[in-house]
MARMAR-459913 format. One record per atom (N, C-alpha, C, CB): residue number from 0; atom name; x, y, z. Coordinates in steps of 0.02 Angstrom, whole numbers. Each point is the difference from the previous one (the first is absolute). Glycine has a CB too. Layout:
# MARMAR-459913
PT num atomo     px     py     pz
PT NUM    CA      X      Y      Z
...
END
This chain:
# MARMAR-459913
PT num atomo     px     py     pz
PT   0     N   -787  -5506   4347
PT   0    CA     55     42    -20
PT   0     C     61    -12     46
PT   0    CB    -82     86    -44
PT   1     N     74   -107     97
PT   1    CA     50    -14     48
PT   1     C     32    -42    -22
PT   1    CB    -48     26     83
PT   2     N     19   -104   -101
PT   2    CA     35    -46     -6
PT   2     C     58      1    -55
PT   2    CB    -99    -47     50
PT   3     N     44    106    -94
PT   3    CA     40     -2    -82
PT   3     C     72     48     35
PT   3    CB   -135      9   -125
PT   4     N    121      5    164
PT   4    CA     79     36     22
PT   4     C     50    -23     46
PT   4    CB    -57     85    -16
PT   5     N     29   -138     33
PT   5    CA     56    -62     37
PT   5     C      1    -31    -28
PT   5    CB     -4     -6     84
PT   6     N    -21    -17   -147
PT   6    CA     19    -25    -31
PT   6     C     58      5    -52
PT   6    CB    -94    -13     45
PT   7     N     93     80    -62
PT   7    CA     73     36    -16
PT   7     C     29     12     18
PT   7    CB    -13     23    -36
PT   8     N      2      8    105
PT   8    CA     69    -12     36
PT   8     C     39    -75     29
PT   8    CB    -48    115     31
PT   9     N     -7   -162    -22
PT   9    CA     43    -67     -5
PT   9     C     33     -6    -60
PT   9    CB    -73    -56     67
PT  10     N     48     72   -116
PT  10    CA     23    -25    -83
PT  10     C     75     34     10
PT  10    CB   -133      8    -93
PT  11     N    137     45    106
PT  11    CA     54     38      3
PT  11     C     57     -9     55
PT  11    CB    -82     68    -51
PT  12     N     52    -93    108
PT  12    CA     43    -13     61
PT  12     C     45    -74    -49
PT  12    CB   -103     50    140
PT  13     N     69    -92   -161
PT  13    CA      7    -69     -4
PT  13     C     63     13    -62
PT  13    CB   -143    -61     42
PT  14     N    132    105    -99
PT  14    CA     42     19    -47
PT  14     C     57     18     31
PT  14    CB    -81     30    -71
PT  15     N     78     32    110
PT  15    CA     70     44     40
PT  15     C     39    -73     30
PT  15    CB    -70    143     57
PT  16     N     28   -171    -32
PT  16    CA     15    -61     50
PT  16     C     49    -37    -55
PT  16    CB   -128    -16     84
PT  17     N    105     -5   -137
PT  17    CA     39    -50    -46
PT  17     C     55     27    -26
PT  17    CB    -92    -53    -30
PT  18     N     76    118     34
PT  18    CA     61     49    -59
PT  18     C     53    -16     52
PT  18    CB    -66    124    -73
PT  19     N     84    -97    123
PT  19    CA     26     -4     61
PT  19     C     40    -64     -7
PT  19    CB    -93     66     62
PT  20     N     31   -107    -39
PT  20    CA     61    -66      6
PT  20     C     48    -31    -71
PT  20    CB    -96    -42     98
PT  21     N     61     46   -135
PT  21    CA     35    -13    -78
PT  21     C     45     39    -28
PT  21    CB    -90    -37    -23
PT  22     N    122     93     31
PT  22    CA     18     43    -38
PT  22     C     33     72     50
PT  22    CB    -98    -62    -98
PT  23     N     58     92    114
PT  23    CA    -15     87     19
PT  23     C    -53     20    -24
PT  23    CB    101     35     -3
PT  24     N   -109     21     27
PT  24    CA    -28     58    -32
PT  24     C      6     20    -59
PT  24    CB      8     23     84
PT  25     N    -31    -12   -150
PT  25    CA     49     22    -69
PT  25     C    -45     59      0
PT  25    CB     50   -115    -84
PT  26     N    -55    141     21
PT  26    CA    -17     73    -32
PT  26     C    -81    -50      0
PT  26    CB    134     90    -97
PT  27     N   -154   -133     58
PT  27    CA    -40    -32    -14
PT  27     C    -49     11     49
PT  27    CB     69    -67    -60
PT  28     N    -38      8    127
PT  28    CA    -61      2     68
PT  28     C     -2     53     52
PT  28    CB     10   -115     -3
PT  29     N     34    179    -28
PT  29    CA      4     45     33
PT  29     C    -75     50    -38
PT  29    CB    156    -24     36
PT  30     N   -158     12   -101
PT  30    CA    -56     34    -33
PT  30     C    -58    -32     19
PT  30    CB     63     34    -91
PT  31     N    -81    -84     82
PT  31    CA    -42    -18     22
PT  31     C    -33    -14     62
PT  31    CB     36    -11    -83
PT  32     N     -2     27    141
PT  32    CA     -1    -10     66
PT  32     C    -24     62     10
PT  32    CB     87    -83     25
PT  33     N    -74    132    -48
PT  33    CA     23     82      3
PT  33     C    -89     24    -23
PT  33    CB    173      8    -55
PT  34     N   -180    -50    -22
PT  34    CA    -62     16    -29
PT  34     C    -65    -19     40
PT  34    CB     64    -12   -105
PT  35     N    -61    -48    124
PT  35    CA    -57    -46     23
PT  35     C    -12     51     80
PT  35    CB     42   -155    -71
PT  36     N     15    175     99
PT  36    CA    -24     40     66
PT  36     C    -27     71     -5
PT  36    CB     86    -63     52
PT  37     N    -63     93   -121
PT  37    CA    -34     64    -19
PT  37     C    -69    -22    -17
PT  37    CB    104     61    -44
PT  38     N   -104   -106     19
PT  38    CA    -84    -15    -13
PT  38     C    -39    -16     56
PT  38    CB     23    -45   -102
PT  39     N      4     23    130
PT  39    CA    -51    -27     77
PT  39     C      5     70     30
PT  39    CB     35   -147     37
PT  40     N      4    202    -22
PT  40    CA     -2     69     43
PT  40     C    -42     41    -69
PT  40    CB    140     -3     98
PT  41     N   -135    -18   -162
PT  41    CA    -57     66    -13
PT  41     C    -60    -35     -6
PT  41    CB     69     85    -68
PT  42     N    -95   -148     73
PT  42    CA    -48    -50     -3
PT  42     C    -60     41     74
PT  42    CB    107   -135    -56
PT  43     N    -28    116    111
PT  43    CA    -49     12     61
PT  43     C     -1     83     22
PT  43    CB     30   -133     48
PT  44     N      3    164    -99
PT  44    CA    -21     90      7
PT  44     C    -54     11    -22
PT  44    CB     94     43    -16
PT  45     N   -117    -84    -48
PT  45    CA    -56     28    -42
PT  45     C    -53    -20     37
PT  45    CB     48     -2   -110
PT  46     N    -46    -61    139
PT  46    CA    -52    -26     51
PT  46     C    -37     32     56
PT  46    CB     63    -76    -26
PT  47     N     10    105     66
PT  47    CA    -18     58     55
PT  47     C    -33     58    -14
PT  47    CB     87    -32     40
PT  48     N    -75     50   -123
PT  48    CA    -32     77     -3
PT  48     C    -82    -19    -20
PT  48    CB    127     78    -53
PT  49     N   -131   -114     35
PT  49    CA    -72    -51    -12
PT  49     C    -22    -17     54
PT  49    CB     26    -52    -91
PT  50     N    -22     35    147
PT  50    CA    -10     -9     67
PT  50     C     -1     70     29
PT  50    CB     52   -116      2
PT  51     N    -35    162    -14
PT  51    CA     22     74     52
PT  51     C    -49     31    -65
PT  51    CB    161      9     80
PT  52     N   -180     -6   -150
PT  52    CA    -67     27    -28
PT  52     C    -75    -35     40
PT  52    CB     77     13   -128
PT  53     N    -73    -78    133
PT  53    CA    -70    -30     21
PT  53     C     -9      5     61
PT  53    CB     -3    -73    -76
PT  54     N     68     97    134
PT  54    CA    -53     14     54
PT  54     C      5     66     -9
PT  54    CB      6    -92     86
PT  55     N     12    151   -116
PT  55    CA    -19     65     -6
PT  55     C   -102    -12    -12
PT  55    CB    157     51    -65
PT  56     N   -150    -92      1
PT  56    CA    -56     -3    -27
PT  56     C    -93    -21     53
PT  56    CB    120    -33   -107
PT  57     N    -61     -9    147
PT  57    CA    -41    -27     56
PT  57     C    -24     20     41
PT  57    CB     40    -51    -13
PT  58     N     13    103     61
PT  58    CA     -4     48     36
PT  58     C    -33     72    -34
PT  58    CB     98    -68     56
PT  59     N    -86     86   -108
PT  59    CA    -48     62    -39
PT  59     C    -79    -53     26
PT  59    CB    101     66   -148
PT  60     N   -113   -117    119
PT  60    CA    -79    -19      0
PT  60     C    -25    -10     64
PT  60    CB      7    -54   -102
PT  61     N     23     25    144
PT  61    CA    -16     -9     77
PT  61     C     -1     66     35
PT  61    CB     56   -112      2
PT  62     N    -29    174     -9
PT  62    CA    -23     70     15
PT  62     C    -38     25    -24
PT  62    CB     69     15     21
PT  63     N   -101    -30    -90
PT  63    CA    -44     28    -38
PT  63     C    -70    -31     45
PT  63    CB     81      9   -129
PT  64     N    -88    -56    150
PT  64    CA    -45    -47     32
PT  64     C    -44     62     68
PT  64    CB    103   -140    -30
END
């Protein structure tokens, strides 16, 4: 899962990177720059609360012990 997320963020660095030198910024690579980073921050929110349920889950069974 890591890689698949450096891997978008390279995909995305490398895009910003080209927009930049070719052109600017437009409405275009501003949406998409904009989109692809909302997805990676709710990607790795949903992850954390999945991580912060399984060690609840962990910690409930290891006291139950």
């Amino acid at each position: 899962m890591l890689t698949l997320r450096l891997y978008i963020t390279l995909i995305i660095s490398v895009f910003l990177a080209i927009s930049l030198i070719e052109r600017g910024i437009g409405v275009l690579e501003g949406t998409v720059v904009t989109c692809s980073l909302l997805f990676l921050i709710f990607d790795i929110h949903n992850e954390m609360v999945d991580l912060k349920r399984l060690e609840t889950e962990v910690t409930s069974l290891l006291q139950g012990d």
